[in-house]
N, C-alpha and C positions, 0 to 999 in steps of 0.2 A: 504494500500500500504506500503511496506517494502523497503527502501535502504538503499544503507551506505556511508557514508558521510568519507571521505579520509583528514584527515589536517595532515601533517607532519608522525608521524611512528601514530598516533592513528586510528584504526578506529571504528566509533560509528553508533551501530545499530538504526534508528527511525522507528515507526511503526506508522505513520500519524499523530506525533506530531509534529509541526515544531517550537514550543517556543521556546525550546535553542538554536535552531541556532537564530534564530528572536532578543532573548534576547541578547545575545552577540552582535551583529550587534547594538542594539537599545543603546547599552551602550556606545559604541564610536558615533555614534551618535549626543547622547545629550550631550557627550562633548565636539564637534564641534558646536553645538547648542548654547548649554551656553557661548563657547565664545563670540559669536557674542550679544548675549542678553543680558550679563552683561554690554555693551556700548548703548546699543539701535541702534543699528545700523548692516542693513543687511549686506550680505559681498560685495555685490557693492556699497552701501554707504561705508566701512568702506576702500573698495579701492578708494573710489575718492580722500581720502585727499592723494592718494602719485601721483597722474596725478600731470605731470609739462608742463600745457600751455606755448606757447611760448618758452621753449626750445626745442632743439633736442641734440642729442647726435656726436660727433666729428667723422668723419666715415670711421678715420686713425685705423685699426684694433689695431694695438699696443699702443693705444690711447684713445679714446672713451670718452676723457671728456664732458662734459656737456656746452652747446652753450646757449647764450642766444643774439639770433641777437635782433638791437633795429626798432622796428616796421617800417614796409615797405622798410628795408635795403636792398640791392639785393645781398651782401654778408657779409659772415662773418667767423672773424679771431678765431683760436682757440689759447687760449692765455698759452695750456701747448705744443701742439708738431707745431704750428708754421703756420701749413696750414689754405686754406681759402678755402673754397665752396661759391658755388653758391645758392643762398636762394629764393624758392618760396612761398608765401605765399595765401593758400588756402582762406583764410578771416584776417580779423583783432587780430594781434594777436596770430594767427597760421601759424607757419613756418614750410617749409618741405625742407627741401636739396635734390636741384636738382645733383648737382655733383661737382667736384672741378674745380676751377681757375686755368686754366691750365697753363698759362705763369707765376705762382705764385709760384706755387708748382713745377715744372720741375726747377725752378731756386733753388729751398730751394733743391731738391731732388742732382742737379748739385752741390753745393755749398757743400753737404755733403760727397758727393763721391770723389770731391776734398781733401776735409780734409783729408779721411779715407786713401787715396791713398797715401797723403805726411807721415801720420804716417806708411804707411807699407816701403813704401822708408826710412823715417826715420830711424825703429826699426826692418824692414827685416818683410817677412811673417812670419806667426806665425800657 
């Protein structure tokens, strides 16, 4: 069997020999291979050490820091943009955000709009 194999402007005739391509493939590969082997460690061992139990992440888009409620809290404050959610936890240990504190955040959300409002009275639109 005869076809041709198309990468970029080359094309390369094979005539039922499929090593070079095989070879080339096998070369990136084993060096996706070797990374992982030189730790001894698969690639979902070598991703568990970055899993962070117990925290979740802040779910203010322009925000997103990293939460760490304290065990069976029912909510929790994020300590860079101000907001609170509301914390369930699936087992011990593991929190999930249900959603935000809403009498909490419509006040922090009011309070800023105030501000922004006396700076444009202040300083005129802009």
């Amino acid at each position: 069997m005869v076809f041709s194999v198309h990468h970029h402007e080359h094309v390369a005739q094979y005539d039922g020999d499929l090593k070079p391509i095989y070879h080339s493939f096998s070369a990136l590969r084993k060096e996706v291979v070797m990374g992982t082997e030189k730790e001894g460690l698969s690639t979902a061992e070598s991703l568990r050490s970055t899993r962070t139990y117990g925290q979740v992440r802040c779910h203010n888009p322009s925000c997103m820091g990293r939460l760490q409620p304290k065990s069976g809290e029912p909510t929790v404050k994020c300590p860079v943009c101000h907001l609170e959610w509301r914390v369930a936890w699936v087992k011990d240990g593991f929190p999930r955000i249900r959603g935000p504190v809403w009498d909490v955040n419509k006040r922090l959300a009011d309070e800023e709009f105030e501000r922004k409002m006396k700076e444009v009275k202040k300083d005129g639109p802009k």
